[in-house]
Structure formats: C-alpha cells, structure tokens
KEVOVEX-905946 format. One record per residue (C-alpha): residue number from 1; chain; x, y, z. Coordinates in steps of 0.1 Angstrom, whole numbers, plus 5000, padded with zeros to 4 digits. Layout:
KEVOVEX-905946
NUM / A / X / Y / Z
...
//
This chain:
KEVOVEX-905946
1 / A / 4857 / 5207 / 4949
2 / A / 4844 / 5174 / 4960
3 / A / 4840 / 5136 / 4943
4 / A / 4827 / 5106 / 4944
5 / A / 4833 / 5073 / 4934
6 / A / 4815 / 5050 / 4923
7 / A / 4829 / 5011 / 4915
8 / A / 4810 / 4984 / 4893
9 / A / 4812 / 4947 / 4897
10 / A / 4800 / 4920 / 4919
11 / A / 4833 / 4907 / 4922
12 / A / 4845 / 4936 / 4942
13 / A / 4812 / 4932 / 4966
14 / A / 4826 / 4896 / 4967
15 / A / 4857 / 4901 / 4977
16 / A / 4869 / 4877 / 4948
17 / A / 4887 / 4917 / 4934
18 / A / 4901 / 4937 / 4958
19 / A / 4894 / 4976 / 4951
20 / A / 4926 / 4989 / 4943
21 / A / 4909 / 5020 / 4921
22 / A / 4893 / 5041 / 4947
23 / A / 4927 / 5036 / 4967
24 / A / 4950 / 5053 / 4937
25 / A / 4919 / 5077 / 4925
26 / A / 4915 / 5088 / 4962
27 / A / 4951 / 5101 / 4968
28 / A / 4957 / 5114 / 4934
29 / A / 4924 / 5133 / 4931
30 / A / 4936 / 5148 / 4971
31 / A / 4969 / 5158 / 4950
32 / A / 4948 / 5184 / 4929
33 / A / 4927 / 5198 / 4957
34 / A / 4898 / 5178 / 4947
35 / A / 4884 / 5158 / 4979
36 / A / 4865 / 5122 / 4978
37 / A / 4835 / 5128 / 5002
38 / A / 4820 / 5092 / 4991
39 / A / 4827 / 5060 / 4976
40 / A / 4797 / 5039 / 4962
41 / A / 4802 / 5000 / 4952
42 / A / 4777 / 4984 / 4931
43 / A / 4765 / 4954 / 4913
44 / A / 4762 / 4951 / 4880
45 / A / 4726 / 4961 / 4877
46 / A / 4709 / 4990 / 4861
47 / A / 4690 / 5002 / 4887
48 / A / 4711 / 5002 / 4912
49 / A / 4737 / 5018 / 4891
50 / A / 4709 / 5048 / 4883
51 / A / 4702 / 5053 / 4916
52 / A / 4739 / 5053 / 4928
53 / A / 4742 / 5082 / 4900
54 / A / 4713 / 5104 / 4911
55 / A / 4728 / 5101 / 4943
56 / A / 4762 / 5111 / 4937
57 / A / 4749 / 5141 / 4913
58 / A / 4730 / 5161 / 4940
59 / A / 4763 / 5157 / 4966
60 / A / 4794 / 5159 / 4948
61 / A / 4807 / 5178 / 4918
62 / A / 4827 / 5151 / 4906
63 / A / 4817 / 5116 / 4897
64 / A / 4843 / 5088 / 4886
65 / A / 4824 / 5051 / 4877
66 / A / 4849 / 5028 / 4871
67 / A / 4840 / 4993 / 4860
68 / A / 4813 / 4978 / 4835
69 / A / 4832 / 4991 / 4799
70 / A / 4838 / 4954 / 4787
71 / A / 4826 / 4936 / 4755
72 / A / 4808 / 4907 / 4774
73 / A / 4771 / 4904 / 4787
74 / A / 4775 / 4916 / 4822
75 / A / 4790 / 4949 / 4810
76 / A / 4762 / 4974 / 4813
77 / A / 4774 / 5006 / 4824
78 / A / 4774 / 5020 / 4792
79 / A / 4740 / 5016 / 4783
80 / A / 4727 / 5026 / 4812
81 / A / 4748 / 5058 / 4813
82 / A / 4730 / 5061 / 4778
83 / A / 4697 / 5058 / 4790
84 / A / 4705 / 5074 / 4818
85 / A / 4715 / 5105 / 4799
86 / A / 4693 / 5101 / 4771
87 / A / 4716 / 5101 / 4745
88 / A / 4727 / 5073 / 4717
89 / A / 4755 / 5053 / 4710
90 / A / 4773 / 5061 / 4679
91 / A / 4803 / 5047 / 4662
92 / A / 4836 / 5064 / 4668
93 / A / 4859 / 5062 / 4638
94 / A / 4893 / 5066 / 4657
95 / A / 4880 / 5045 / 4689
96 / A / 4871 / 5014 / 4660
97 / A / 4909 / 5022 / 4646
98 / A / 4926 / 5022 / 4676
99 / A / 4909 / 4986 / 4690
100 / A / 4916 / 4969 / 4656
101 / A / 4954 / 4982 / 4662
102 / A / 4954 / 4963 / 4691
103 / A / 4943 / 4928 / 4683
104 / A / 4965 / 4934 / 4655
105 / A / 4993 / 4936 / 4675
106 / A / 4980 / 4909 / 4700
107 / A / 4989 / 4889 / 4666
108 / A / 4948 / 4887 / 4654
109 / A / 4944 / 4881 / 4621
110 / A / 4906 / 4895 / 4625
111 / A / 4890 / 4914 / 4660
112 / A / 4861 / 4895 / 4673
113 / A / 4829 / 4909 / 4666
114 / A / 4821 / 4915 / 4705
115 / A / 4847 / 4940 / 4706
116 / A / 4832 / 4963 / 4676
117 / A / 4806 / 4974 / 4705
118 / A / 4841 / 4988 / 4721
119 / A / 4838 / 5020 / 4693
120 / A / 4805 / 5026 / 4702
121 / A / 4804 / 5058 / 4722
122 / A / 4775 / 5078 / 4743
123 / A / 4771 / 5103 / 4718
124 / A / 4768 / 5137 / 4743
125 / A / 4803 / 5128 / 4758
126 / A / 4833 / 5134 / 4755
127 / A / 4853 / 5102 / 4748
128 / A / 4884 / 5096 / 4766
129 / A / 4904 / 5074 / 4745
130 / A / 4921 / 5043 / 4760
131 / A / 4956 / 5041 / 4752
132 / A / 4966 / 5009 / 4774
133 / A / 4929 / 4987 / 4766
134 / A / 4901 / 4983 / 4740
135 / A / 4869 / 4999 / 4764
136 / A / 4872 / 5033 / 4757
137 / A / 4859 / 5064 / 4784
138 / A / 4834 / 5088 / 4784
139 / A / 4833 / 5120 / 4800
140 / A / 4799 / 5135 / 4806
141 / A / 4786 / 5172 / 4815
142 / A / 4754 / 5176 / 4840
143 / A / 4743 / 5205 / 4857
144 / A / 4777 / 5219 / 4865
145 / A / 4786 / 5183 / 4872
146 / A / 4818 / 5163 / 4855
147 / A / 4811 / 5125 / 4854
148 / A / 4838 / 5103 / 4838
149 / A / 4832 / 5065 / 4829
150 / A / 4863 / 5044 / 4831
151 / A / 4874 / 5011 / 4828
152 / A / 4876 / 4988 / 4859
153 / A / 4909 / 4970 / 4851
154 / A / 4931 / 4989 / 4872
155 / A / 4961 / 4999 / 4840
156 / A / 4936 / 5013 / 4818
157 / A / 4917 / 5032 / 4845
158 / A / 4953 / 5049 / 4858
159 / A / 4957 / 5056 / 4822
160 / A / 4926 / 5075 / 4814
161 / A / 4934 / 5092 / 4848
162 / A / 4970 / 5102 / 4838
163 / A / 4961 / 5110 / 4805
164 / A / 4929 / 5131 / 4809
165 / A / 4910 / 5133 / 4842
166 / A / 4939 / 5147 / 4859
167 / A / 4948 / 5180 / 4837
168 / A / 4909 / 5186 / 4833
169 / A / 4902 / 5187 / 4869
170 / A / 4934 / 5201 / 4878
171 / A / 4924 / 5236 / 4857
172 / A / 4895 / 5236 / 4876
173 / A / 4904 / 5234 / 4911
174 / A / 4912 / 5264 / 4933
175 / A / 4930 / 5249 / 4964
176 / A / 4959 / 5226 / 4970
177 / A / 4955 / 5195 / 4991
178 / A / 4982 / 5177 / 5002
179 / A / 4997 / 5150 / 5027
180 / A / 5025 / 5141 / 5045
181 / A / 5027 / 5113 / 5068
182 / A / 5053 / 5102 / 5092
183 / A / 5061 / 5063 / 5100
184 / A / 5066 / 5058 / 5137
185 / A / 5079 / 5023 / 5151
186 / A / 5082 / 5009 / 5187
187 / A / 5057 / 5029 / 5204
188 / A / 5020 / 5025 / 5204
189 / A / 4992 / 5047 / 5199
190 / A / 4985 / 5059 / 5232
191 / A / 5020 / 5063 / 5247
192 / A / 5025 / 5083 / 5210
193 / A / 4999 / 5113 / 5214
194 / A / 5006 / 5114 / 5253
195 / A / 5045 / 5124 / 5245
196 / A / 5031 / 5143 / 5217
197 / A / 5002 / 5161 / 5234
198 / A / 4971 / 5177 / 5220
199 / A / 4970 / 5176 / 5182
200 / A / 4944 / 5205 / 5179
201 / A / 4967 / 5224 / 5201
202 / A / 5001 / 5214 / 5179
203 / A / 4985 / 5215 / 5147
204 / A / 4953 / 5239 / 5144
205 / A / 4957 / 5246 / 5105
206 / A / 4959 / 5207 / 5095
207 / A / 4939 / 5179 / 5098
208 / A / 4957 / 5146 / 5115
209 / A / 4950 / 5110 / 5111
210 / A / 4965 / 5084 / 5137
211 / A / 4966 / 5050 / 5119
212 / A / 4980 / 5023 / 5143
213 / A / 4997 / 4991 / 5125
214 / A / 5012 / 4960 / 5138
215 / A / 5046 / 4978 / 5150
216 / A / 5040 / 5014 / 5153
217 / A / 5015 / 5045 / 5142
218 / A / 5018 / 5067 / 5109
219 / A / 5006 / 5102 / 5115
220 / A / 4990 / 5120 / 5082
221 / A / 4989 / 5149 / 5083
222 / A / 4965 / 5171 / 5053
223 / A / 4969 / 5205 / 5049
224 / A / 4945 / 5226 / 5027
225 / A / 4956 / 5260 / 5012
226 / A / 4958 / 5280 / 4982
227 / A / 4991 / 5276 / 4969
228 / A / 5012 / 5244 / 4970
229 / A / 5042 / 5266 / 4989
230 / A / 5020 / 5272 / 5021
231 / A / 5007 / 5235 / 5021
232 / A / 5043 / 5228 / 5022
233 / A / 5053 / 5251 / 5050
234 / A / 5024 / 5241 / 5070
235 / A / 5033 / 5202 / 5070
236 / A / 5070 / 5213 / 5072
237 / A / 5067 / 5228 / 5106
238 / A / 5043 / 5198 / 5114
239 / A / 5071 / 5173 / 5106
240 / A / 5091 / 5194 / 5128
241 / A / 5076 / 5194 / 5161
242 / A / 5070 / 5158 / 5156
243 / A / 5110 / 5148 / 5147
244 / A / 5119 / 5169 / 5181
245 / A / 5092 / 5149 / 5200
246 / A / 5096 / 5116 / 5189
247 / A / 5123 / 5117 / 5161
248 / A / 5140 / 5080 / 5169
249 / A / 5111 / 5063 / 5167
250 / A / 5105 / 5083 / 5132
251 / A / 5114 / 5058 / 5106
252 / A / 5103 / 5069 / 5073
253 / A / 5076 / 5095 / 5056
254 / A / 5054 / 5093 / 5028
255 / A / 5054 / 5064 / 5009
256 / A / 5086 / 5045 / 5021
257 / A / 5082 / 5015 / 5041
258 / A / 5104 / 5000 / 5070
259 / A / 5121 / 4973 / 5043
260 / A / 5132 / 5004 / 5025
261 / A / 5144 / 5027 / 5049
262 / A / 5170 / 4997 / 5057
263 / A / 5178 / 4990 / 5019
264 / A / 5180 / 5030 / 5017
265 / A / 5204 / 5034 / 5048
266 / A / 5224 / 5002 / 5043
267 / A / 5232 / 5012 / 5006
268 / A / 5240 / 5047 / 5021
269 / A / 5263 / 5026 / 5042
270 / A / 5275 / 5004 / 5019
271 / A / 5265 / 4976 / 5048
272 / A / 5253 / 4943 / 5041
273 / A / 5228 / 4919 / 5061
274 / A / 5227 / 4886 / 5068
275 / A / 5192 / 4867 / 5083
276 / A / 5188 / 4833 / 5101
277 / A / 5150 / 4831 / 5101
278 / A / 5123 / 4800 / 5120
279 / A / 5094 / 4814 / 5128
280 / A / 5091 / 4840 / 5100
281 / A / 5102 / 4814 / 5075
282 / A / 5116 / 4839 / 5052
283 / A / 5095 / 4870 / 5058
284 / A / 5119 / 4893 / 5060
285 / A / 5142 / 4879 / 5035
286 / A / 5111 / 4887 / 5016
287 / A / 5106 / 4918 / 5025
288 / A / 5139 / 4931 / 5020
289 / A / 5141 / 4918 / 4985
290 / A / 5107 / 4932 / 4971
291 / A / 5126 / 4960 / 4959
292 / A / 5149 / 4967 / 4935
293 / A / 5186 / 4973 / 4944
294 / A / 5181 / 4951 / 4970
295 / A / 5211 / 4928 / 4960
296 / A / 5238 / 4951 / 4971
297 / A / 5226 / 4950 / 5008
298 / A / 5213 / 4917 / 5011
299 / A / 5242 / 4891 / 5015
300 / A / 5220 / 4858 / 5017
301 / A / 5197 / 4837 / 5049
302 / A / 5194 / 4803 / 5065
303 / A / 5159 / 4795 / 5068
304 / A / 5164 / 4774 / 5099
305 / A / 5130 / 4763 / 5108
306 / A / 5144 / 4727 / 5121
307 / A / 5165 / 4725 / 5153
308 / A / 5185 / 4700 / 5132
309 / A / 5190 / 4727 / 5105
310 / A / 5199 / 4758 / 5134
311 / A / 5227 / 4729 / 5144
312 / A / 5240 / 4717 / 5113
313 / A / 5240 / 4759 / 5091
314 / A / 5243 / 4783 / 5121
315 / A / 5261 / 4759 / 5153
316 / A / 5238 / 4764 / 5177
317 / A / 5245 / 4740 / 5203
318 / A / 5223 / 4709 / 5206
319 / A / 5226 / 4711 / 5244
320 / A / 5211 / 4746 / 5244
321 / A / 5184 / 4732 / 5219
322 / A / 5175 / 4700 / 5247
323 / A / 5180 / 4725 / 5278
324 / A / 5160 / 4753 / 5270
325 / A / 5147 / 4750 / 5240
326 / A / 5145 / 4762 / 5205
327 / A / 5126 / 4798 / 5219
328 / A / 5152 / 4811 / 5240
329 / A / 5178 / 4841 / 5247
330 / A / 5209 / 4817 / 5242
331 / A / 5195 / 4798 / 5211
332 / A / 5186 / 4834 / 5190
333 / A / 5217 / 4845 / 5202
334 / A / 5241 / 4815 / 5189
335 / A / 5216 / 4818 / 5156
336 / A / 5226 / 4856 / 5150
337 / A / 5266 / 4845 / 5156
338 / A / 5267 / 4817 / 5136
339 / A / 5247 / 4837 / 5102
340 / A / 5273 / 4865 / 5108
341 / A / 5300 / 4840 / 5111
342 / A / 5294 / 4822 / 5080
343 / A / 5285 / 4854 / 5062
344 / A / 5301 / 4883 / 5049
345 / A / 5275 / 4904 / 5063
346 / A / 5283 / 4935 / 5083
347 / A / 5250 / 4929 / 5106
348 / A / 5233 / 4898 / 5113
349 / A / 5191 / 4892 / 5121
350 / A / 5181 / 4860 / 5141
351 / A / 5147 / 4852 / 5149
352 / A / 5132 / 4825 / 5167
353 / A / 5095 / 4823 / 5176
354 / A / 5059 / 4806 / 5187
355 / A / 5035 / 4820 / 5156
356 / A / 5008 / 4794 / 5167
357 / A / 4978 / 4786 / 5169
358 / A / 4999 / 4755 / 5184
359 / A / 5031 / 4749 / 5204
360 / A / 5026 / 4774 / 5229
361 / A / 5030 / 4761 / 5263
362 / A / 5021 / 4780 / 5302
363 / A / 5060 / 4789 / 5302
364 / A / 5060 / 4799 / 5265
365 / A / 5024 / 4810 / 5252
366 / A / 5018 / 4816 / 5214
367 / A / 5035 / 4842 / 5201
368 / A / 5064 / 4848 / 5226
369 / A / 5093 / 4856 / 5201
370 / A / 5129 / 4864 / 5205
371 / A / 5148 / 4884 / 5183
372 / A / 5188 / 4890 / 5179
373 / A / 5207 / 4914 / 5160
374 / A / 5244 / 4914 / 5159
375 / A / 5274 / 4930 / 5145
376 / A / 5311 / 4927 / 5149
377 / A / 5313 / 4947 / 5182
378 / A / 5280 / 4935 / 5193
379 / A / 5251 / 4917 / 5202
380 / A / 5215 / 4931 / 5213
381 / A / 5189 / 4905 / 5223
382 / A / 5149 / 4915 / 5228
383 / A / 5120 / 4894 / 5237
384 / A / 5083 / 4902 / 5224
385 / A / 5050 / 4886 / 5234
386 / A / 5027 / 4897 / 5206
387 / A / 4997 / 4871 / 5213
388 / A / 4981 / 4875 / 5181
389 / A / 4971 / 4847 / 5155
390 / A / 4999 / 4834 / 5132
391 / A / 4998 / 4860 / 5100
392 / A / 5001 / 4882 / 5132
393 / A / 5028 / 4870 / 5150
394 / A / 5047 / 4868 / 5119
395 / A / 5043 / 4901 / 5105
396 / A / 5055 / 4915 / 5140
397 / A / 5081 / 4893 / 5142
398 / A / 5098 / 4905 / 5113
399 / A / 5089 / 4939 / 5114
400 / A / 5104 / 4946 / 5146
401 / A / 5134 / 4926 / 5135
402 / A / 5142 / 4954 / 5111
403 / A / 5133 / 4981 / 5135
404 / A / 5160 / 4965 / 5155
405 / A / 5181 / 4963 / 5126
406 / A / 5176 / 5005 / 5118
407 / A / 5179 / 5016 / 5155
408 / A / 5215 / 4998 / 5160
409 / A / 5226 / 5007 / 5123
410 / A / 5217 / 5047 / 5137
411 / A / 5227 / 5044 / 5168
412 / A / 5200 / 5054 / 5182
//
C-alpha cells in the first residue's frame, strides 16, 4: 500500500514553518507497511489544493492533507474538500461539545464565534475527533482510496495519527516495513563501502541508504516482508556483517544520537565528564545536557573562550599562549589537565579551535581545530582541519570531541 502527502500553508513554502509532519507521518506510516511514494506542498489556494488531490488519487491509495483546519480566513481546506467531494458541511453535536470543553478550560467564559465553524463537518466523512485541538478531522472514502484531513499543528496531527489513522491503516496492510539504521563515526563515505564492499552483494533482500553527516555515515537499512519476525531477521543478519566489518566505528542504531551513546555508556559506567570548551563555546556542554539524566554524568565546563580565562580557570601557561598560540597541541593539552584537575570528573574534553570566517592565518587556516581528551592514566591529543564555514566547524568540533570521548571510554 502506498501514500501520499500532502502539506497546506504558505508558511511551509516559505520556510518561515519547517515541515516536521511528513518527517513523523513518513516513518510511522513505513512502521505499518504502508510506503510514502510522494509528498505534495501547497499554498493555501483552492485550485491548487484540487489539483494536488486529483493527483494524489490516481497514484497512491493513501492520501494524508495536513494543514488548512483553522477557524480564520486563510483556512480553506475544508471547503474545498467539500466542494471537492460534493458533499455539505453539517453541524456535529459531539465535535461543538468537545471545542466548548476546551475554551472552558482555557478559562473562557464564552467560545468565540469563529470557532463554532470548528463543529462543522464534511457530511460524507468520517470525523476523526481531535482530542489535543479544536479543528477536528475528516476521513474520506474514494474509489478504493482513504483520504484523511488533519490539522497542521504538529500535536494535534500526531494525535489524530495515534488515535485513528494508525489502527485503520494498520488492518489494512498486508506487509511489514521496517528499518534499522546503524550510526558510523570517523570514517567517511567512500573509505566506508570500500571496507564494506558491494551492498547488492551483502544485502540482496534489503534496500540500503548511505547518508553521510558532518562526522561519519548512518546506513538504513529497510527490509520488506510479510511478518514482522522475518523483517527482523533480515536486518539482524544485516547489523551483523556490518558490526564484524566496521564495528568500532559503530556508535549507535536507530534513533540514538552520539550525545546519548556517551550519557548511556558513562551512566553504565557510573563515569563523569568534565569539558573546557573555546571554539565550540558550549556546544557540547549542550549537547550532552539535552537529555534527561544527564546530571549524573555531567560534572560541570569552563567556557574558556579568552586566553585570559584558559589562564586564570584551567592554568594554561601564558608562555605557551605568547609562543604558540591559543590553537596548539600544548595549549589543548594543558586545557584538558587543568578541567580534570579542578574537577571531579573521571575524563576530561578540551577543545580549542579556528571556526572562522576570520582568524585563520597560512600556518593556521579556518577551521584547524585541536582536540584533547584525558583521564587519570592518560592523555590523547588529535588535530582536525575541517575547512568548512563556522556552524560547520563547530558542529565537527564537538562531535568528534565525543567520538574521542566514546572510543577511549571503550577502549577501542
């Protein structure tokens, strides 16, 4: 069974809304064998938005519009699905209940009229009640075709999803679709698939996607079958002969980033890190403490961006600053010491770096970064020259810091 998906709103043509619906709807449709062939983004205008449905009707057998359910002017994908379909809107009792509720709730004495149009339903579809928002869904039946209507803001849409689409297409489907993808570091794409060799040849039951990112590749892998046990055994044998190829470099799978793998191992570890950070500016403090739990691995960081600060917090030497400068081997090295020395931390990150566009010299060009990680038996130092623009720079910086950081906590 195939999709498509179709998103409403000039803001998302824009790029004022970023289009985090066809993302979620896109891998949770795949979860129930039901494949997104096309994704169709549109202004809010009726005949674009009829055309974008004839379209969708003679290619897939699923069609999800999300956006255009609201009470104000420019929300006109519910008349035009009425028109579209010939039907009439009619008022839904428990829709007009459940919207009053809410102002209610909100602490409204009395619901603005606008949002009396939100009970009005198509009356030939199904509604799909909204329990997280006020714009309620409709799910429509054409020619052996299922179109749903949902709501555009992103809670409301998941909701109607969770709560409906799901089990209704789920009953439907025949095959299982599912993914697994493995998150490589410290190699790049090329030097990846020529250790690993032909994917056709590895792999000839699954599809494989190579997606390269700023410190490594993920490979996804998609298997296709009839029952979710043989899906499983398929990308089981794939993760495999990858882990016996290129298993250091394997961080993570799935849905965990690098930042979790280290909060993961270092709470498995009961370890505790320590960061003295001047070109990333707190990056991967940041990183590290977007998830929860973090606290218990994360002893603290000096955000040294000044040489006067990396003197007066972490006792690098203001000779080696004058001699050699702040981007140097000795300076990232007495910046990892000195965090680990005024820390409690079992493991200590230093970073040092040119992010540009300026400061880079002939000796040291934009983006020539130097990286420390040390322990109390240790000390490994790495230089990078990533060359990119500043977000860049950054991003690798830290990312590769905590590559670093997982291949000395594993050893490997």
């Amino acid at each position: 069974m195939n999709a498509e998906i179709i998103t409403i709103g000039g803001e998302l043509l824009s790029g004022l809304v970023v289009d985090t619906n066809s993302a979620f709807l896109g891998k949770e449709l795949a979860k129930i064998g039901v494949q997104v062939d096309f994704r169709t983004s549109i202004a809010d205008v009726k005949e674009h938005m009829a055309f974008a449905l004839e379209q969708a009707l003679s290619r897939a057998k699923v069609v999800i519009i999300t956006g255009g359910l609201g009470p104000t002017h420019d929300d006109i994908t519910k008349k035009t699905l009425v028109e579209f379909f010939d039907t009439e809107l009619v008022q839904d009792e428990k829709a007009l209940e459940m919207v009053k509720d809410r102002f209610l709730r909100f602490g409204y004495k009395k619901m603005p009229e606008s949002n009396f149009e939100q009970a009005l339903v198509p009356k030939s579809a199904k509604v799909i009640y909204n329990g997280a928002g006020t714009a309620q869904g409709s799910h429509f039946t054409e020619n052996g075709v299922d179109i749903f209507s949902v709501p555009g803001v992103p809670r409301e849409m998941r909701w109607m999803f969770d709560n409906y689409i799901r089990d209704f297409l789920d009953s439907k489907t025949e095959n299982v679709i599912a993914y697994r993808t493995l998150k490589t570091a410290g190699v790049g794409e090329s030097l990846l698939w020529e250790i690993l060799g032909d994917s056709n040849e590895l792999f000839p039951n699954l599809e494989v996607a190579s997606l390269p990112h700023a410190f490594g590749v993920d490979v996804r892998f998609k298997a296709k079958t009839k029952t979710q046990d043989e899906a499983n055994a398929l990308l089981d044998q794939a993760e495999k002969i990858i882990l016996e190829k290129v298993g250091k470099n394997v961080f993570a799978k799935d849905e965990e980033s690098l930042p979790q793998t280290i909060v993961r191992i270092c709470k498995e570890q009961n370890l505790k890190i320590a960061l003295a950070e001047s070109c990333t500016g707190g990056l991967i403090a940041k990183l590290l403490t977007d998830f929860s739990g973090s606290s218990e691995i994360f002893w603290g960081g000096v955000n040294s961006y000044s040489n006067e600060s990396k003197v007066k917090f972490l006792g690098v030497k203001p000779e080696t600053l004058e001699e050699l400068g702040a981007v140097s081997e000795e300076v990232v090295t007495q910046m990892a010491k000195g965090i680990l020395e005024i820390s409690e931390a079992d493991y200590g990150i230093a970073v040092t770096g040119i992010s540009g566009p300026t400061g880079g010299t002939e000796e040291k060009p934009v983006g020539t970064t130097w990286i420390s990680v040390a322990s109390r038996n240790g000390i490994k130092v790495k230089k990078f020259n990533f060359l990119f623009d500043r977000d860049d720079n950054r991003i690798r910086a830290a990312n590769n810091a905590l590559e670093m950081l997982r291949r000395e906590i594993t050893g490997i």
